[in-house]
C-alpha positions in Angstrom: 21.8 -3.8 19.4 21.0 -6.1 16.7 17.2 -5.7 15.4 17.6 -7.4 11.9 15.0 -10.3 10.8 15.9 -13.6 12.6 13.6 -15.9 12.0 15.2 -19.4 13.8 16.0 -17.2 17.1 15.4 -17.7 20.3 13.0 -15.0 20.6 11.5 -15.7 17.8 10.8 -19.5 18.7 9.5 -18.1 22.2 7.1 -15.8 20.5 5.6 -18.8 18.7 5.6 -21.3 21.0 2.5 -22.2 22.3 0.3 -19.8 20.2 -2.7 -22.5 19.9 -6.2 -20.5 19.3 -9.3 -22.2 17.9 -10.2 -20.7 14.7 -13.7 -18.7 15.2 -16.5 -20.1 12.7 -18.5 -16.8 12.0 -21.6 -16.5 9.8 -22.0 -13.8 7.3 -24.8 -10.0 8.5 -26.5 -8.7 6.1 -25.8 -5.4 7.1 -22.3 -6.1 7.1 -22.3 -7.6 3.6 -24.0 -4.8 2.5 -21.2 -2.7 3.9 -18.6 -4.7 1.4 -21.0 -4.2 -1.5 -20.4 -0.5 -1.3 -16.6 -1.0 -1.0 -15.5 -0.8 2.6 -13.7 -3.1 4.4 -14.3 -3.9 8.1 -11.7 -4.2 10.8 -12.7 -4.4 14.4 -10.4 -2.1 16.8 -9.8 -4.5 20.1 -6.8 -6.5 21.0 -9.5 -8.4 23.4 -9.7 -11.8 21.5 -13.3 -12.4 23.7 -14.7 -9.3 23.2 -14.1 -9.4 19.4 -14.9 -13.1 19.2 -18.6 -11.8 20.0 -19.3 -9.6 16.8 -17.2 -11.1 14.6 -18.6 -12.2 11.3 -17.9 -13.6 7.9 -17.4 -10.0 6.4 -14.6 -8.7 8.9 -11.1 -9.1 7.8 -8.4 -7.7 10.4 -8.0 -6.4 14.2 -6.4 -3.6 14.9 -4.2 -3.1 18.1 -2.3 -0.1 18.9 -0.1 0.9 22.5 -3.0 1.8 24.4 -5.4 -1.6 23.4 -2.1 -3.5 24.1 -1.4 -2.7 27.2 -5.2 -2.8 28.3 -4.5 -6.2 27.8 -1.1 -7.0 29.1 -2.3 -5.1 32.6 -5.0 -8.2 32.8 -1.3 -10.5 33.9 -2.4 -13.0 30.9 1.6 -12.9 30.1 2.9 -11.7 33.5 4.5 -15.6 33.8 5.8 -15.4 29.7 7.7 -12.1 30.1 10.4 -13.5 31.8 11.0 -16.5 29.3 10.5 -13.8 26.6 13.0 -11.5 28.2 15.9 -14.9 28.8 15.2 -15.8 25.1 16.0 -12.2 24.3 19.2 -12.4 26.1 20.0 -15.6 24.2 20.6 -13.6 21.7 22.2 -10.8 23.0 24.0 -11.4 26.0 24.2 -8.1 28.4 20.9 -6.9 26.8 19.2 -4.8 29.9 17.5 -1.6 30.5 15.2 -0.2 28.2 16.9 -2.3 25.4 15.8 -4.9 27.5 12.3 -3.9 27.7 11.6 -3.0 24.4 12.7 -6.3 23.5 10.2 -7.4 25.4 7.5 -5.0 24.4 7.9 -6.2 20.8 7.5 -10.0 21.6 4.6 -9.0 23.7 3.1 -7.4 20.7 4.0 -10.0 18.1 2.4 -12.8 20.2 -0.5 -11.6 21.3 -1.0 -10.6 17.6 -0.2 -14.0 16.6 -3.1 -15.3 19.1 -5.8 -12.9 16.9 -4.6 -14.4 14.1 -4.9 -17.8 14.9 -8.4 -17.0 16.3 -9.7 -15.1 14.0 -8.0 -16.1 10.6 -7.4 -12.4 9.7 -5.0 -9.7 9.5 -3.8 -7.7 12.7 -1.7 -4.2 12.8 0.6 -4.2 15.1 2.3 -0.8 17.0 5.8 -0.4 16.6 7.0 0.9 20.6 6.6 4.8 20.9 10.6 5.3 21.4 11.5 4.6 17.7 9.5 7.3 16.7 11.4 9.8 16.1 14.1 6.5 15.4 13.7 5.9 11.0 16.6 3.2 11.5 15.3 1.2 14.6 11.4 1.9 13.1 12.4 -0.3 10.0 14.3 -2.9 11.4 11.1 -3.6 13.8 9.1 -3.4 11.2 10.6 -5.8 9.3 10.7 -8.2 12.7 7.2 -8.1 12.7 6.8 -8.9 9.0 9.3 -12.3 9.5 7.0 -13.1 12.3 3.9 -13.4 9.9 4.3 -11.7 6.9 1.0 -13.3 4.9 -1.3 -11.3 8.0 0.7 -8.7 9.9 0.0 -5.0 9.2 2.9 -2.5 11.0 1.6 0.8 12.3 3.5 3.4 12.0 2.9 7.1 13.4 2.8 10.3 12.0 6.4 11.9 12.2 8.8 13.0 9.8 11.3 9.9 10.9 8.0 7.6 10.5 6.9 8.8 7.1 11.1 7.7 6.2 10.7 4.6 7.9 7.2 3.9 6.0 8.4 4.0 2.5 11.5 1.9 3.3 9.4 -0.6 5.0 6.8 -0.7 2.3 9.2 -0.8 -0.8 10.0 -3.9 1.3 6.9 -5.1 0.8 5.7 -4.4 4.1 2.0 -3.6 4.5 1.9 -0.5 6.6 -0.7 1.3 8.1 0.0 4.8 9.0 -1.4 6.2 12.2 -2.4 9.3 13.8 -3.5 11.3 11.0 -6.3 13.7 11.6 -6.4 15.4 8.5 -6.6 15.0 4.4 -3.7 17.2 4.1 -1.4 15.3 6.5 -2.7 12.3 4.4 -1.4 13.9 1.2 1.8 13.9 2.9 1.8 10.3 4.2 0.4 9.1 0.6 3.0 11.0 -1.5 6.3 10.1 0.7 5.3 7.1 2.9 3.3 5.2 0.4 1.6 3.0 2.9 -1.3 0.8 2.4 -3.2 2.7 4.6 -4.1 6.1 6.3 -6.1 7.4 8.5 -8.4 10.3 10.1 -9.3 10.2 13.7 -12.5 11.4 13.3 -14.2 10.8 16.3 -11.1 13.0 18.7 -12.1 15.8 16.3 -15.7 16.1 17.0 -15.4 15.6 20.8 -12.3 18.8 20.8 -15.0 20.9 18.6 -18.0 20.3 21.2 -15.6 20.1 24.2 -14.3 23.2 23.3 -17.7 25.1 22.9 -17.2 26.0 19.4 -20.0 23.9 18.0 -22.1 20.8 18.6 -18.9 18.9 16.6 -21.0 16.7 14.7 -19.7 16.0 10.7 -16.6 18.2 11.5 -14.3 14.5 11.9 -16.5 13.2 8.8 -16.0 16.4 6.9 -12.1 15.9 7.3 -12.5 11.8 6.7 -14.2 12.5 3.6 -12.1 14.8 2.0 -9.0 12.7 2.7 -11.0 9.8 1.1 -11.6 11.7 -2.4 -8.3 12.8 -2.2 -6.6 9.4 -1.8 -8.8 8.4 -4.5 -7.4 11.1 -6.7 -3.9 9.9 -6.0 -4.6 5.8 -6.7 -5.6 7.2 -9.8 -2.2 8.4 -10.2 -0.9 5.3 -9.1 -0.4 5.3 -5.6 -1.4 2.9 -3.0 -3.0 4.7 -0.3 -6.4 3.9 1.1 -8.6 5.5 3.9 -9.3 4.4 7.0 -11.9 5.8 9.5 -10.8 5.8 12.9 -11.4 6.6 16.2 -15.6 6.1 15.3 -17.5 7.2 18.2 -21.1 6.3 17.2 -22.6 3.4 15.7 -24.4 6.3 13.2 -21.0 7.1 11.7 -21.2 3.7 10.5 -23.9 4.3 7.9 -23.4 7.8 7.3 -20.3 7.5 5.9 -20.4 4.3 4.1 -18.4 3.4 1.0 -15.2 4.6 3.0 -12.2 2.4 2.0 -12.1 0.8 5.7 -13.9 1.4 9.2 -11.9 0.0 12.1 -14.3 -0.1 14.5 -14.7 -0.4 18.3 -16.7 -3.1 19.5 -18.9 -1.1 21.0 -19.8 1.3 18.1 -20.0 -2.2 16.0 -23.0 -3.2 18.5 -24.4 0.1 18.5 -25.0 0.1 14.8 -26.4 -3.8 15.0 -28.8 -2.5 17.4 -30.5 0.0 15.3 -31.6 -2.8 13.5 -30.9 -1.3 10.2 -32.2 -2.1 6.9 -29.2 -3.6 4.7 -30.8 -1.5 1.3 -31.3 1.8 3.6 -27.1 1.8 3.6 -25.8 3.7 0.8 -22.8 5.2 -0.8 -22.1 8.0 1.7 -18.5 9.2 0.3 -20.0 12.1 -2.5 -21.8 14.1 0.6 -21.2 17.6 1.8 -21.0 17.1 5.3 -20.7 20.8 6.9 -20.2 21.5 11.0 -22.2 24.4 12.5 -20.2 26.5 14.7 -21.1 28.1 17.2 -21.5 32.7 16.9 -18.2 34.1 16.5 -16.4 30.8 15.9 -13.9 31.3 12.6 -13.2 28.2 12.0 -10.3 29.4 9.6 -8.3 30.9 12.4 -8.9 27.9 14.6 -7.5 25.4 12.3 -10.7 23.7 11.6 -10.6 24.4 7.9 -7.0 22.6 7.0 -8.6 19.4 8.2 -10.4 19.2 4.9 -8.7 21.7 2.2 -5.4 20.7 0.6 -3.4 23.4 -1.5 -2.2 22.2 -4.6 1.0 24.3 -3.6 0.9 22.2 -0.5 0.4 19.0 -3.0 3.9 20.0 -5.2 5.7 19.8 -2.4 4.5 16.6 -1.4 4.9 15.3 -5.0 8.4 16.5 -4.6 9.6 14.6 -1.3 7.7 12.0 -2.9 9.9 11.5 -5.9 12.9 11.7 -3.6 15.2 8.2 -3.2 13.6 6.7 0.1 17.3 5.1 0.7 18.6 8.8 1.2 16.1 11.0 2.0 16.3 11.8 5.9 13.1 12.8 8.2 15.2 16.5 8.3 15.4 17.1 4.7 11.4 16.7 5.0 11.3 19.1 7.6 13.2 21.9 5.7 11.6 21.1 2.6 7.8 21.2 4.4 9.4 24.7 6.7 10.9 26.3 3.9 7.9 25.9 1.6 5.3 27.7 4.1 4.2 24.3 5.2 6.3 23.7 8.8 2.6 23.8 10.5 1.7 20.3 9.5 5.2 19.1 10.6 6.2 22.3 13.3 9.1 22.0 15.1 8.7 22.3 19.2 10.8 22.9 22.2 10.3 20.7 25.1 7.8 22.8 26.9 5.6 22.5 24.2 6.0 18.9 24.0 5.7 18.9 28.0 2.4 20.7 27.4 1.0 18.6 24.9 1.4 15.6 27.2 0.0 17.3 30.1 -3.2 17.9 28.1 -4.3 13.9 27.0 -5.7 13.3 23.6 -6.9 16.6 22.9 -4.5 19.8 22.5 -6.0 22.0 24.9 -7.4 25.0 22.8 -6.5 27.9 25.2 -2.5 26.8 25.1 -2.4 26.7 21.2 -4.9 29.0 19.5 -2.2 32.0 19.0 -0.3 29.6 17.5 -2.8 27.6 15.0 -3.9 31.2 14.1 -0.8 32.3 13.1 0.3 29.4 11.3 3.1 28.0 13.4 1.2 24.7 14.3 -1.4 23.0 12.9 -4.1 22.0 14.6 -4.1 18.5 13.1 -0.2 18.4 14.0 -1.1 19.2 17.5 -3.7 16.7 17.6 -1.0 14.1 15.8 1.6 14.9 18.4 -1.2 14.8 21.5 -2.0 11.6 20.6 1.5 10.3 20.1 2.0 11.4 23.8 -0.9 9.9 25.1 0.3 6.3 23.3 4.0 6.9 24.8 1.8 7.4 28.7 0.1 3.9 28.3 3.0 2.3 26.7 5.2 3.4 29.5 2.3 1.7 31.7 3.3 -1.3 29.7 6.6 -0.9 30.4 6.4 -0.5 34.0 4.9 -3.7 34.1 7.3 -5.5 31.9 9.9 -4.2 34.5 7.9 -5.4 37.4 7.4 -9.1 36.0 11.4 -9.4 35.2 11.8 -7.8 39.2 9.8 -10.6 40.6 11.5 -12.6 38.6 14.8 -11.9 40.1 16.1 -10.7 36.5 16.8 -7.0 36.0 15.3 -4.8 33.6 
């Protein structure tokens, strides 16, 4: 299947027809300028144009939409009667197309308009998800990629997630001059990774996932263990930009409107709308918010609890053997370097936790457990270094993504049904 850059195609022209959004006028928050005085830049993480259109102010500059907030809002049917124009446009081009093909055709028009719409409305940048199939895919990842950038290349962002074939797919795309943001990190080491080989724009940390496994798990209250880790990845990106590359930190998955000011001077927040209000409704002082990034932020655990053995402590601490290697793939040509070579560079180094190689059962059980790797299934294994815990958290949430795009899916295939046009 053809997925290069086409911007007079039919798809193309049905992905932009019709995209007509009033431009939100937004005032300025003093809180939130106070925010961009101390260096970080606020994104808001909704694909709901409504419920973002509510906060937003003068000081936001980009949306951020991923599998799951998509198809939140393709289950409401706003494009149940455009998915089968989408899908005849697709065939336009490709004659034949059908199945999955089909859908993920589909699925990527889906995403490209209804980022176009937050554009529109909100005169900012979006990030859009590249479909869960390509990820282990570094071919089909960039020639998506670049879609999206043809589409709107002055405000689209492509997300990208954790996986040896994605960290590939990153560098290409970027050396493009593709703005990527890299997902699903949960840790400064698996940032080091993404910063030295991917070279994005952007990383992240998950932050909020981590505190809720610590507490949910009963090994401590989990508060500052998902700052702890944002943090560290912060100075370390910081350390690398001062080496010249690009990478800057995201804090994701925020939980509390709290994490907003404790950990303020981060590079960006992306924040839900709900911990956006929670913040505005402690009615904070704009001069009690502060430079957070130089603290020490340290978890209590519970009696007993080693933190070492369960994983805790490679969320924050970064070898520098574990740094040479990533220097290394780093300086390899992104035009040959394939997501294998990574993988036997990282295994035979002493790394292969961070990128481990599983069977299907493992995979299986990941995706059985949601977002969170279930702690009884993988403990031997963090322990003895075969899997890291930020790695299973990584691949956890890359399942639970592939679960609620397949919900998108489903119902991509049930508008084309009632269409009378096969999937």
């Amino acid at each position: 299947m053809d997925t290069s850059p086409r911007p007079d195609s039919p798809l193309t022209q049905v992905i932009r027809d019709g995209v007509s959004e009033a431009r939100i006028t937004a005032s300025s928050q003093p809180c939130w300028t106070r925010l961009r005085e101390l260096g970080t830049e606020l994104w808001l993480d909704t694909g709901d144009l409504e419920a973002a259109a509510e906060l937003w102010s003068a000081e936001f500059t980009a949306l951020t939409t991923n599998n799951t907030l998509l198809n939140a809002e393709i289950q409401k049917g706003l494009y149940d009667a455009w998915i089968p124009e989408a899908a005849e446009a697709a065939r336009a081009e490709e004659p034949g197309l059908e199945g999955q093909d089909l859908v993920l055709e589909v699925a990527f028009a889906l995403n490209a308009r209804h980022g176009l719409r937050l554009v529109q409305r909100f005169g900012a940048d979006v990030s859009v998800e590249l479909h869960t199939d390509l990820a282990e895919d570094t071919e089909r990842s960039v020639a998506y990629g670049l879609r999206y950038h043809a589409l709107c290349p002055e405000h689209f962002i492509v997300k990208v997630p954790l996986t040896a074939a994605g960290l590939v797919a990153a560098r290409r795309l970027a050396e493009t001059g593709v703005r990527v943001n890299f997902t699903l990190g949960f840790s400064a080491r698996e940032n080091a990774l993404i910063a030295h080989v991917a070279r994005p724009a952007w990383a992240n940390v998950f932050m909020g996932r981590l505190n809720a496994w610590v507490a949910g798990e009963g090994l401590g209250d989990g508060a500052w263990v998902g700052e702890r880790a944002t943090l560290a990845s912060q100075a370390l990106l910081r350390r690398l930009r001062a080496q010249g590359l690009p990478t800057r930190q995201i804090g994701a998955s925020m939980r509390s409107g709290e994490q907003v000011s404790t950990l303020a001077g981060l590079d960006v927040y992306t924040m839900p709308v709900n911990v956006a209000q929670e913040f505005l409704a402690g009615n904070p002082a704009p001069e009690s918010l502060q430079d957070r990034t130089g603290e020490d932020y340290r978890p209590q655990f519970a009696a007993g609890v080693d933190p070492r053995a369960e994983g805790l402590e490679d969320l924050w601490q970064t070898p520098e053997a574990f740094l040479e290697v990533c220097a290394g793939l780093g300086e390899r040509d992104p035009a040959s370097l394939s997501a294998e070579e990574i993988l036997e560079s990282l295994h035979g180094a002493g790394f292969g936790a961070v990128l481990p190689r599983l069977g299907e059962a493992e995979h299986a059980a990941l995706r059985a457990g949601g977002k969170l790797p279930e702690r009884a299934r993988w403990r031997e294994a963090v322990t003895r270094g075969e899997a890291g815990l930020d790695a299973l958290f990584t691949l956890a949430g890359l399942h639970a993504f592939s679960q609620d795009q397949e919900a998108l899916d489903r119902r991509i295939a049930n508008a084309l049904a009632e269409a009378g046009l096969r999937s």
